[in-house]
C-alpha positions in Angstrom: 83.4 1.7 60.8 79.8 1.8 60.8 80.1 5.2 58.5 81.5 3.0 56.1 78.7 0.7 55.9 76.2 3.3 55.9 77.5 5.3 53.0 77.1 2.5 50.4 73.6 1.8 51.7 72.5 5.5 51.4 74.3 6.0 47.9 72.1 3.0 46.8 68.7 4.1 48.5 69.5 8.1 46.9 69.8 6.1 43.6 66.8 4.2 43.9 64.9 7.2 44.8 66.2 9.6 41.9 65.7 6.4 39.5 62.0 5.7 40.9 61.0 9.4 40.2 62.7 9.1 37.0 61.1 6.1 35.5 57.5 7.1 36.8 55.3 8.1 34.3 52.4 11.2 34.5 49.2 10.1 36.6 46.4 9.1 34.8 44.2 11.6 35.7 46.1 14.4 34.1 43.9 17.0 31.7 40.5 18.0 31.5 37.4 16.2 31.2 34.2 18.6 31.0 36.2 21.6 31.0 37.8 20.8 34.3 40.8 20.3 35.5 41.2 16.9 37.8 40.4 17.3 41.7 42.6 16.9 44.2 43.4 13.5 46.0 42.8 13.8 49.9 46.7 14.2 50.8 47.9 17.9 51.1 50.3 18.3 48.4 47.8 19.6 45.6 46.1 22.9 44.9 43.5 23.6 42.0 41.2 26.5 41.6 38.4 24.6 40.1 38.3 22.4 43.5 36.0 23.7 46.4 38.0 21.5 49.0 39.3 24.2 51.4 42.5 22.8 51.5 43.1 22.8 48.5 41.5 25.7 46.7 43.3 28.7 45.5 42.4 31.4 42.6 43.0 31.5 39.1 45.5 33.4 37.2 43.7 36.5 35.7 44.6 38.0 32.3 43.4 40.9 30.3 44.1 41.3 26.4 43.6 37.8 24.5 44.7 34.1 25.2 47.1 33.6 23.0 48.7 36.7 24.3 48.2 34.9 27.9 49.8 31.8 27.0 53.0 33.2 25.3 53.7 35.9 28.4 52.9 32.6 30.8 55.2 30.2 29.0 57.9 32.4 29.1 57.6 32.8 32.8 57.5 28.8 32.8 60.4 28.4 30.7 62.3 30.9 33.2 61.7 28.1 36.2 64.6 26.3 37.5 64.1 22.2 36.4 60.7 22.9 35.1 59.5 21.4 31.6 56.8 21.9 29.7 55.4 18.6 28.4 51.9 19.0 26.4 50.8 22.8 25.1 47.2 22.2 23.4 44.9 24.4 22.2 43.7 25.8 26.2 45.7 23.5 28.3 49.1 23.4 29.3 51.2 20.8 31.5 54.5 21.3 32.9 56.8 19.2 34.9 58.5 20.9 37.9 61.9 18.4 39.6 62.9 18.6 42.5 66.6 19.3 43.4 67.9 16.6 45.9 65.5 13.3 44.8 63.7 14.4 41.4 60.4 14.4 42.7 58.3 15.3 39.8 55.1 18.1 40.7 52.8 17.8 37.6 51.0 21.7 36.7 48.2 22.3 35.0 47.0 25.4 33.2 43.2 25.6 31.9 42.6 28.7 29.7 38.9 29.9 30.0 38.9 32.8 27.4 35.0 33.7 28.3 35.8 34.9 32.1 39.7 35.7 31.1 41.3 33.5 33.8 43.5 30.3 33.9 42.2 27.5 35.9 45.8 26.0 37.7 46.4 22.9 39.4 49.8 21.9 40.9 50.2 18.6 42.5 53.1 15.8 43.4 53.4 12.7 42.3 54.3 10.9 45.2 54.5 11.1 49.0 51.9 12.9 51.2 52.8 16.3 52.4 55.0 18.4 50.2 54.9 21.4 53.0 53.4 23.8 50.9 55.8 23.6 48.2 52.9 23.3 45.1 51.1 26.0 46.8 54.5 28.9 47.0 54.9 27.6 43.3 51.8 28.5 42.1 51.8 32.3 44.0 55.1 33.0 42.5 53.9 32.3 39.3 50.8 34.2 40.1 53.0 37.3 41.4 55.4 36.6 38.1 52.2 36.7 35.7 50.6 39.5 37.4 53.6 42.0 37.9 54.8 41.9 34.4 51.3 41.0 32.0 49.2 43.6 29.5 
């Protein structure tokens, strides 16, 4: 009996997760600004390489050959990733939108293309919530590993 009460209550609350994540729009801090990409927030669920936070650091993608070369072989790799979109592709900068499976959490990433030391500036972070256990952090080292094992 109380299974039957529950199930209607957690259909509605998996709905109103899935629609919240749906309807949110991009952070407002998205881009660059000074040939940066945005820090991190305090919570765990971000990396960037152009943050010195220890937490949060973590390298660049490194490229040989020219940019343009860089950003075809690295939106290939993107369009490769299960529920991933890419939303804005200007000039250096790239943003994609990675969803989650089960609840559609939405993890915005960030490319920065700096063509005078050959490396792309990344930044992966979530949306919402606190911890995502790691989750932007595996992302952007299988892209790294994807990049890496298959570029020049």
């Amino acid at each position: 009996m109380i299974l039957f009460w529950c199930v209607p209550f957690l259909l509605a609350a998996y709905l109103g997760i899935v629609l919240w994540n749906t309807l949110s729009g991009p952070p407002e801090n998205l881009g660059v600004t000074d040939r940066r990409l945005s820090p991190c927030p305090d919570s765990p669920n971000c990396v960037c390489s152009q943050d010195t936070s220890a937490s949060h650091e973590i390298g660049p993608l490194s490229y040989s050959g020219s940019q343009s070369d860089a950003l075809q072989h690295l939106t290939e790799i993107l369009n490769k990733q299960p529920r991933c979109q890419i939303i804005t592709q200007e000039g250096d900068y790239l943003h994609a939108e990675f969803r989650s499976l089960c609840f559609r959490f939405v993890d915005d990433v960030e490319f920065l293309f700096d063509s005078r030391q050959n490396v792309i500036h990344v930044r992966s972070a979530s949306r919402v919530g606190y911890s995502d256990m790691g989750a932007n952090r595996k992302r952007m080292e299988t892209i790294r590993q994807m990049f890496e094992n298959s570029h020049d």
